[in-house]
N, CA, C and O atoms as a Tripos MOL2 file, in Angstrom:
@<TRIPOS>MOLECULE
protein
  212   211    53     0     0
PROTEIN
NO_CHARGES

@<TRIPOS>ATOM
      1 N          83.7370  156.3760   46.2890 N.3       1 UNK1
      2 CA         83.2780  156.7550   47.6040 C.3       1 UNK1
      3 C          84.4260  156.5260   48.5930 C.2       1 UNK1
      4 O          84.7620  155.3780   48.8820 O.2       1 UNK1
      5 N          84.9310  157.4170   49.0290 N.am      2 UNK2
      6 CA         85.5170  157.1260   50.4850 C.3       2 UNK2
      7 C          85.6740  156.3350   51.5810 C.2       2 UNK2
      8 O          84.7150  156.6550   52.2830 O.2       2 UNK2
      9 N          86.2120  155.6070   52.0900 N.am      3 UNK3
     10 CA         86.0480  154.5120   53.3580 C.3       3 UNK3
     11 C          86.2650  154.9690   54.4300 C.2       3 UNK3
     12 O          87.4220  155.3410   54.6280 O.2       3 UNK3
     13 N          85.4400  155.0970   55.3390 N.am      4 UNK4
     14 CA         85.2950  154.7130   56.7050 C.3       4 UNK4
     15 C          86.3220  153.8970   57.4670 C.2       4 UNK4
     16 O          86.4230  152.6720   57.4020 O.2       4 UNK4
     17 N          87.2260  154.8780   58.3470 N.am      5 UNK5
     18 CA         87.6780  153.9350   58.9950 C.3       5 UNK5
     19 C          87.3760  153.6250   60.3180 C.2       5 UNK5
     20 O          86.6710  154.4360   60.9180 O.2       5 UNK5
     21 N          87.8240  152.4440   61.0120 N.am      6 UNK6
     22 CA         86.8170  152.0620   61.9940 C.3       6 UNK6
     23 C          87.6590  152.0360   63.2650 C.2       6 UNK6
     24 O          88.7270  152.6400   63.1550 O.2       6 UNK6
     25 N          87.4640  151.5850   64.2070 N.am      7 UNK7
     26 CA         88.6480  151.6370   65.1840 C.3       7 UNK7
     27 C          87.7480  151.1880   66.5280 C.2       7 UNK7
     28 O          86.7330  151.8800   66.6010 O.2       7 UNK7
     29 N          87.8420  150.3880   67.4080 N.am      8 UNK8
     30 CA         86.7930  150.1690   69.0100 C.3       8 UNK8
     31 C          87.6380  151.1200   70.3000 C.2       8 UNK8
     32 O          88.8000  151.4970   70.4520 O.2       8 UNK8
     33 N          86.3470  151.2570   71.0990 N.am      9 UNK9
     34 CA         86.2750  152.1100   72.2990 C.3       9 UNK9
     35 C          86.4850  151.3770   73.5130 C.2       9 UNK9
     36 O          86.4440  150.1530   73.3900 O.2       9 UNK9
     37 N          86.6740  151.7830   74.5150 N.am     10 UNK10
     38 CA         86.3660  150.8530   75.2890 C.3      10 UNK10
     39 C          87.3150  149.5010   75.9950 C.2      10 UNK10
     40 O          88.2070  148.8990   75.3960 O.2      10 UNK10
     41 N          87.0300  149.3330   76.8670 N.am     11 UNK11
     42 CA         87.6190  147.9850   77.5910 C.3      11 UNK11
     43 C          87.2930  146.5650   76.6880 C.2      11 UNK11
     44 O          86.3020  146.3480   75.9910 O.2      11 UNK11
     45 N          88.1540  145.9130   76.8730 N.am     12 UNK12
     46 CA         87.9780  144.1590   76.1460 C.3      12 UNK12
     47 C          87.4920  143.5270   77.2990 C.2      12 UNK12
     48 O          87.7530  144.2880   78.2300 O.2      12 UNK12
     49 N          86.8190  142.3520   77.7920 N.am     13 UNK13
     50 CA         87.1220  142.0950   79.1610 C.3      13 UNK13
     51 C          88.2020  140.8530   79.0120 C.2      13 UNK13
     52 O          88.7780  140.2360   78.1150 O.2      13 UNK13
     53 N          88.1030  140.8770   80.6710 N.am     14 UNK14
     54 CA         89.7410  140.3010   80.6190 C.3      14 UNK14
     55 C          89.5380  138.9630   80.4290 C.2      14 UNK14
     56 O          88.5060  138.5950   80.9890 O.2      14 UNK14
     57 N          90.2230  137.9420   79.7570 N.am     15 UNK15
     58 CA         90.5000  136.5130   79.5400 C.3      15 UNK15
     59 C          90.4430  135.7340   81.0200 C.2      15 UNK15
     60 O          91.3240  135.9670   81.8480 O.2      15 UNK15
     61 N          89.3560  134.7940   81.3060 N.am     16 UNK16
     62 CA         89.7670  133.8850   82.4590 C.3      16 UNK16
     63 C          91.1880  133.3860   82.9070 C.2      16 UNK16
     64 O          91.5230  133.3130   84.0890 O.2      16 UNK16
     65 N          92.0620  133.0200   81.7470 N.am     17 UNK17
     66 CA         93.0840  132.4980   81.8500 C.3      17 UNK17
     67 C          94.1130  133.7750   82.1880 C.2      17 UNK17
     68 O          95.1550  133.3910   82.7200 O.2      17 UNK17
     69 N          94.0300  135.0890   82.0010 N.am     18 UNK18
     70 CA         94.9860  135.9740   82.5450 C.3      18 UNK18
     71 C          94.6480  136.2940   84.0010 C.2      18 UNK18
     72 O          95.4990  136.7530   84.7630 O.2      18 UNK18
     73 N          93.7730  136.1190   84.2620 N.am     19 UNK19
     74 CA         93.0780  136.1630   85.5990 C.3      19 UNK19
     75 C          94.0700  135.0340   86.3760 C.2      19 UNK19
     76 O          95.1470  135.2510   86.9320 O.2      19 UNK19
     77 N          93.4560  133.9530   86.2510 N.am     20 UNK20
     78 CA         94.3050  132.5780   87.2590 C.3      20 UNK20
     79 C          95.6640  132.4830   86.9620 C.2      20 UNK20
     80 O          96.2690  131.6620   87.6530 O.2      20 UNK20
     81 N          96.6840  133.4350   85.6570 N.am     21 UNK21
     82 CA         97.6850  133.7510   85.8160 C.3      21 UNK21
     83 C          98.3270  134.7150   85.0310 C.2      21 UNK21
     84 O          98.6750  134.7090   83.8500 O.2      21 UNK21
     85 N          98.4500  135.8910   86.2960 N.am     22 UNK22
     86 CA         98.6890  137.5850   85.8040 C.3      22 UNK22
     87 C         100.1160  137.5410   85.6660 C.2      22 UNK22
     88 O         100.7680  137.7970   86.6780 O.2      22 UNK22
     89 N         100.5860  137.3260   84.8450 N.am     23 UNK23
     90 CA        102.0460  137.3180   84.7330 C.3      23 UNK23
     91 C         102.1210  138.5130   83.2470 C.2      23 UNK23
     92 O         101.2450  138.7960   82.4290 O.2      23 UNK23
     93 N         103.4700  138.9680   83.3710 N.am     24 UNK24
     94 CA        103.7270  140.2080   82.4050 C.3      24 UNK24
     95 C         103.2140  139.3760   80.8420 C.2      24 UNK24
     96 O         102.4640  139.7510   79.9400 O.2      24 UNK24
     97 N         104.1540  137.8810   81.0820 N.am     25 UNK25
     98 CA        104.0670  137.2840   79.2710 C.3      25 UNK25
     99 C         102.6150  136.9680   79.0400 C.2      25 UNK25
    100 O         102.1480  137.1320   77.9130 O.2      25 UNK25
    101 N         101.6450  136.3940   80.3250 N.am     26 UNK26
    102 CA         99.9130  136.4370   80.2760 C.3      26 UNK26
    103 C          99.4210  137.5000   79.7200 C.2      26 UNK26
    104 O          98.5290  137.4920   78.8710 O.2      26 UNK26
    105 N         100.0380  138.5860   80.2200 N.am     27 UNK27
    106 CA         99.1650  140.1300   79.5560 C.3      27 UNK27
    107 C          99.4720  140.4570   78.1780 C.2      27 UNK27
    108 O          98.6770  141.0880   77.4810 O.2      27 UNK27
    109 N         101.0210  139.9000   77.6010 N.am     28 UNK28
    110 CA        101.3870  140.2130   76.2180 C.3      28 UNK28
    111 C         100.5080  139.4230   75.4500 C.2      28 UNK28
    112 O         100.3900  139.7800   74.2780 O.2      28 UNK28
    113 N          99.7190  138.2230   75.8940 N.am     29 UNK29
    114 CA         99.5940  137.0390   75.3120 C.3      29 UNK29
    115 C          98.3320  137.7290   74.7550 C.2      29 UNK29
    116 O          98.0310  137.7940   73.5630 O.2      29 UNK29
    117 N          97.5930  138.2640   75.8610 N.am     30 UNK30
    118 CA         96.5330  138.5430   76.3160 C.3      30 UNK30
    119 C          95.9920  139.8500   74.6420 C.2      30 UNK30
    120 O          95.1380  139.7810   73.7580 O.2      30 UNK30
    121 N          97.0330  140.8120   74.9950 N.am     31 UNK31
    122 CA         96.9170  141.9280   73.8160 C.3      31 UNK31
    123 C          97.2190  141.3740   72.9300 C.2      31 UNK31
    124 O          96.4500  141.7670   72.0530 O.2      31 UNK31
    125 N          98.3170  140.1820   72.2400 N.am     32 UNK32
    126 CA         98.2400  140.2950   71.0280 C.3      32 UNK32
    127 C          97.1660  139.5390   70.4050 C.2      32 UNK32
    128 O          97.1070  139.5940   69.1760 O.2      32 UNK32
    129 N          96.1970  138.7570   71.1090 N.am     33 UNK33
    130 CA         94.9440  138.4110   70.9440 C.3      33 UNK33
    131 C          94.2380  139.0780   70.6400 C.2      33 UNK33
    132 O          93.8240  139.1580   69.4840 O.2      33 UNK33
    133 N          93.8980  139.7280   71.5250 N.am     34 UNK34
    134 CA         92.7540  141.5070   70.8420 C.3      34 UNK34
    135 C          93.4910  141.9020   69.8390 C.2      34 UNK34
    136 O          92.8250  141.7520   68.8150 O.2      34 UNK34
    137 N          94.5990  142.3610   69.5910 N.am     35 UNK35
    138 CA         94.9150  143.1890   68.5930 C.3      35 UNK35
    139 C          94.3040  141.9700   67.5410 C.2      35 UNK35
    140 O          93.3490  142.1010   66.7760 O.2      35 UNK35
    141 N          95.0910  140.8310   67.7280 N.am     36 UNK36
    142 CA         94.5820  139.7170   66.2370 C.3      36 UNK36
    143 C          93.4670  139.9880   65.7330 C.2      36 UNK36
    144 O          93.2080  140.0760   64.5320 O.2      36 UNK36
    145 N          92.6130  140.1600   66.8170 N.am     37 UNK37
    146 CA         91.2280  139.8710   66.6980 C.3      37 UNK37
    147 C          90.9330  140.6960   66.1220 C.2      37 UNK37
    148 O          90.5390  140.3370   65.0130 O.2      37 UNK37
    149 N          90.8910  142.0430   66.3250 N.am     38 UNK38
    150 CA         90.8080  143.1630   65.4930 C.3      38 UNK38
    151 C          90.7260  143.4420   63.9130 C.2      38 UNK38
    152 O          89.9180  143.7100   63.0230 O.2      38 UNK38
    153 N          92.4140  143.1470   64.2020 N.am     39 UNK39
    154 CA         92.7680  142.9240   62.3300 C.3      39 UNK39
    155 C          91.9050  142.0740   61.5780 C.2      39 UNK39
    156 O          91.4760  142.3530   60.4580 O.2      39 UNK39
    157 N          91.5480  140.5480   62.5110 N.am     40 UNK40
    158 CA         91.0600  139.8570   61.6210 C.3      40 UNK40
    159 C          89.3050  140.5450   61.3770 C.2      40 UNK40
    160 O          88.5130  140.3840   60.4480 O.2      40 UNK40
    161 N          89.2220  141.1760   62.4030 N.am     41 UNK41
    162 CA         87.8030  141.6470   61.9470 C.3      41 UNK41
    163 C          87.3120  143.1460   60.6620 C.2      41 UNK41
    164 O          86.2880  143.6900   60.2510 O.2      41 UNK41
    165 N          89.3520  143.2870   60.4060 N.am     42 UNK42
    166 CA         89.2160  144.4060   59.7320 C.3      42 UNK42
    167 C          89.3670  145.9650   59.9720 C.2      42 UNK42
    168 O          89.2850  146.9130   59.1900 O.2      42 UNK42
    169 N          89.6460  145.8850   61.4850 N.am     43 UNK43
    170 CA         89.2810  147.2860   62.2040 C.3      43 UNK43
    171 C          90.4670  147.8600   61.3640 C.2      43 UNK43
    172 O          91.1600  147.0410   60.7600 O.2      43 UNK43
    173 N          90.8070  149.3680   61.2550 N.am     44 UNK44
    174 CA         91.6070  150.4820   60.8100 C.3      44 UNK44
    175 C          92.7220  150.7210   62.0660 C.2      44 UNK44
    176 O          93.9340  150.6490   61.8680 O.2      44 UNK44
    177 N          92.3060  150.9260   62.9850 N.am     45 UNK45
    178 CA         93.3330  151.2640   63.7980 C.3      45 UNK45
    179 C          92.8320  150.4840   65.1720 C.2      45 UNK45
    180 O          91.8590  150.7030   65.8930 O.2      45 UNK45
    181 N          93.8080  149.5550   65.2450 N.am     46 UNK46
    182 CA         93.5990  148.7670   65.8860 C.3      46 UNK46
    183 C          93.9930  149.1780   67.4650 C.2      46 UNK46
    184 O          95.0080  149.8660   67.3570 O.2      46 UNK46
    185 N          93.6150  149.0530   68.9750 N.am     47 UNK47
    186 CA         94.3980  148.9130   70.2250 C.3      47 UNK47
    187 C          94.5100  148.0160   70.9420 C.2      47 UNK47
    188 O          94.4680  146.8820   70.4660 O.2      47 UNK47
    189 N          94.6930  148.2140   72.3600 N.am     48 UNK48
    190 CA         95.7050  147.0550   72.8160 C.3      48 UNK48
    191 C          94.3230  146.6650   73.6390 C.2      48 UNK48
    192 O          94.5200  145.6490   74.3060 O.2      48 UNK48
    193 N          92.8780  147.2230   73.7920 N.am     49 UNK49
    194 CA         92.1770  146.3940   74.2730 C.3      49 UNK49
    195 C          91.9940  147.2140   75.8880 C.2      49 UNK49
    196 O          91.0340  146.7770   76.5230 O.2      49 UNK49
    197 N          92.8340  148.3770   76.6220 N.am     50 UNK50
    198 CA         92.8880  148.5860   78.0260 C.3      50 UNK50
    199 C          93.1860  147.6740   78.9970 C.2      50 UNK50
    200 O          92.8760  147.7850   80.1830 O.2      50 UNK50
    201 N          94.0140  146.4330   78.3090 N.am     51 UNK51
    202 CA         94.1030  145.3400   79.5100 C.3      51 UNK51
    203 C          95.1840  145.5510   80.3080 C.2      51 UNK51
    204 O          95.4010  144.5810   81.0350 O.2      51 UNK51
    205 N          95.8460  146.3400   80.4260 N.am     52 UNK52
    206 CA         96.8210  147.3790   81.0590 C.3      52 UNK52
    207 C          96.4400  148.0470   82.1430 C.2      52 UNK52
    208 O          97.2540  148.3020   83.0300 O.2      52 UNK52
    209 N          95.0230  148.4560   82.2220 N.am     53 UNK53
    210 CA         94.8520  149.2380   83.1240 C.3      53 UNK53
    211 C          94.6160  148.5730   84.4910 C.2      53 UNK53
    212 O          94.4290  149.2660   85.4910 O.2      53 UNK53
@<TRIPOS>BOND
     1     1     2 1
     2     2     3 1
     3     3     4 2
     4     3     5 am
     5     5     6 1
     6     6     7 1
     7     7     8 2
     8     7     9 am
     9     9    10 1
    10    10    11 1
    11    11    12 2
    12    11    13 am
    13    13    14 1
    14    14    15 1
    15    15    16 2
    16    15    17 am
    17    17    18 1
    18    18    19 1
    19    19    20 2
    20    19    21 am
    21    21    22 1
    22    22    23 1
    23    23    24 2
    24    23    25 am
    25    25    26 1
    26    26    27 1
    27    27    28 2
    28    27    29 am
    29    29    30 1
    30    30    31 1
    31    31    32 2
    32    31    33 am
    33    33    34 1
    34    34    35 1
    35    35    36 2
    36    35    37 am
    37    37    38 1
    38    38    39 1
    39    39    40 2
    40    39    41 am
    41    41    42 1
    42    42    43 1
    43    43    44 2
    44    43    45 am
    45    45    46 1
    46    46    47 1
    47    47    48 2
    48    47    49 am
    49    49    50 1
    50    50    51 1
    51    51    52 2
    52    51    53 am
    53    53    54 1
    54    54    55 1
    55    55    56 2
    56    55    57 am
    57    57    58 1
    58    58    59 1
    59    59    60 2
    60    59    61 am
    61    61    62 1
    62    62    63 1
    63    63    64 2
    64    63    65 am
    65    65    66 1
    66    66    67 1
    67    67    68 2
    68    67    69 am
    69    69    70 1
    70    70    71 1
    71    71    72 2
    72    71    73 am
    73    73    74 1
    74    74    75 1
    75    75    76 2
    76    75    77 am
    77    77    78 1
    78    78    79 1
    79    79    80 2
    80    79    81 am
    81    81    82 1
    82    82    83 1
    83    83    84 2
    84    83    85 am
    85    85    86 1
    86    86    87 1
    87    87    88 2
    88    87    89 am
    89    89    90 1
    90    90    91 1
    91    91    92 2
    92    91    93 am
    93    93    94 1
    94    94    95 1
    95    95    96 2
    96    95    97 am
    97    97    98 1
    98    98    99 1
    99    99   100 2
   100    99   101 am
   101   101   102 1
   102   102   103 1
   103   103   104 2
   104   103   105 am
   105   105   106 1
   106   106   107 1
   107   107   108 2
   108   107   109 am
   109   109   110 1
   110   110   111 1
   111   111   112 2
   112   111   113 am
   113   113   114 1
   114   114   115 1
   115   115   116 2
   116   115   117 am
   117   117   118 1
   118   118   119 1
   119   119   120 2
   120   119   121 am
   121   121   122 1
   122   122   123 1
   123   123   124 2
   124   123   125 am
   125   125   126 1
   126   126   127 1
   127   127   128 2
   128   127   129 am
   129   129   130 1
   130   130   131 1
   131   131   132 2
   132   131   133 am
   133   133   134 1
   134   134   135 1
   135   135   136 2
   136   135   137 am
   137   137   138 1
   138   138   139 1
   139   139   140 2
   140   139   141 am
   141   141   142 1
   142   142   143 1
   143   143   144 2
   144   143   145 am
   145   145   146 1
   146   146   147 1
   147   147   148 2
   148   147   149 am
   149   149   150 1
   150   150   151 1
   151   151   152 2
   152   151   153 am
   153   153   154 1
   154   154   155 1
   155   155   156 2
   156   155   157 am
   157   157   158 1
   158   158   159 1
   159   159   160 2
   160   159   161 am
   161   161   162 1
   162   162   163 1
   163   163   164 2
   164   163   165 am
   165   165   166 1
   166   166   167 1
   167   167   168 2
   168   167   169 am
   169   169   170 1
   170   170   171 1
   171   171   172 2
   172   171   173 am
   173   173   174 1
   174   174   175 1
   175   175   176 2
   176   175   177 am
   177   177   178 1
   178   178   179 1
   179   179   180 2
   180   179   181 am
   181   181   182 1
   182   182   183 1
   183   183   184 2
   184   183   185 am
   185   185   186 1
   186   186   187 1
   187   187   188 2
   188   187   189 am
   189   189   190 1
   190   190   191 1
   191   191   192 2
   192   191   193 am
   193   193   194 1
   194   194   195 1
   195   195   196 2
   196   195   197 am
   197   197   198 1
   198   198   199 1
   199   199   200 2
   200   199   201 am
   201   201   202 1
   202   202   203 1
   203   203   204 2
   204   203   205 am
   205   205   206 1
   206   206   207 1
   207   207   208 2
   208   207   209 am
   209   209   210 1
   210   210   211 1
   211   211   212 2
@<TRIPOS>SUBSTRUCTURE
     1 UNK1         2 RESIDUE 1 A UNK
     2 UNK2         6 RESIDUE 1 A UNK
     3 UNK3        10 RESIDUE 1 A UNK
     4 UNK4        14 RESIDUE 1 A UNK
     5 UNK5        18 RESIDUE 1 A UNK
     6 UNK6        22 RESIDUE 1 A UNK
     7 UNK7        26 RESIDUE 1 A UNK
     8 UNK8        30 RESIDUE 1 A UNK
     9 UNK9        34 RESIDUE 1 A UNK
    10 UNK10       38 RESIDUE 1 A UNK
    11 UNK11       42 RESIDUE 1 A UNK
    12 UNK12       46 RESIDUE 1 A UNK
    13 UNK13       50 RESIDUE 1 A UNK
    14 UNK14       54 RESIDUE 1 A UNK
    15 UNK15       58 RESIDUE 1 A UNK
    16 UNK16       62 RESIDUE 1 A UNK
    17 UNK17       66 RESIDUE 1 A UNK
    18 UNK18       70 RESIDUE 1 A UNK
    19 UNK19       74 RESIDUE 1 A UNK
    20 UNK20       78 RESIDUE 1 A UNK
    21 UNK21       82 RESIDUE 1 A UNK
    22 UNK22       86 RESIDUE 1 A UNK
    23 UNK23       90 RESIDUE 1 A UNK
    24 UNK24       94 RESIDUE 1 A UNK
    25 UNK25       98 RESIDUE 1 A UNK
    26 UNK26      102 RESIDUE 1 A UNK
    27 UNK27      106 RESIDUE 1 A UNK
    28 UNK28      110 RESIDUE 1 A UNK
    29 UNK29      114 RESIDUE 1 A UNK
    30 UNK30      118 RESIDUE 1 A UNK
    31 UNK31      122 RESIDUE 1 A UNK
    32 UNK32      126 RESIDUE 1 A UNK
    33 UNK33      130 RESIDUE 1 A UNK
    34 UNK34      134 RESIDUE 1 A UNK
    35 UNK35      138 RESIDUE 1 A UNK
    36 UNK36      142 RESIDUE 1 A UNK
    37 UNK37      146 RESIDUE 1 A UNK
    38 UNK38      150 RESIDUE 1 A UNK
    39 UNK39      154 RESIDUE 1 A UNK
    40 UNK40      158 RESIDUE 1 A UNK
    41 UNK41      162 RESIDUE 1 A UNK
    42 UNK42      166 RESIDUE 1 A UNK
    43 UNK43      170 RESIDUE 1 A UNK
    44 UNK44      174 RESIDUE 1 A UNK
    45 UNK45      178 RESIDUE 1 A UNK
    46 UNK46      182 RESIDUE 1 A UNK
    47 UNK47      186 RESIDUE 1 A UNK
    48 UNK48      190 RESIDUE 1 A UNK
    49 UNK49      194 RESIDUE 1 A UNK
    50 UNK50      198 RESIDUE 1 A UNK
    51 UNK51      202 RESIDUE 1 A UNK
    52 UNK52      206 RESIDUE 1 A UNK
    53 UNK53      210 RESIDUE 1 A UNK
């Protein structure tokens, strides 16, 4: 049988701690968290979460 790959939509919301400090290395910190999180949950194609926008 074929696999399904999976992938999320949508906004992450943002971390308290990038909030009380928005700095460029806060926001990298910030995505490679979501992305982690992702992988570790298995997703296929993982993104950066929209914390960019």
């Amino acid at each position: 049988m074929p696999r399904i790959r999976t992938t999320v939509v949508g906004s992450y919301p943002i971390p308290d701690w990038l909030v009380a400090n928005p700095s460029e290395q806060a926001l990298i910190d910030a995505t490679r968290v979501v992305i982690s999180t992702q992988e570790q949950a298995g997703v296929d194609v993982v993104c950066d979460g929209e914390l960019y926008r």
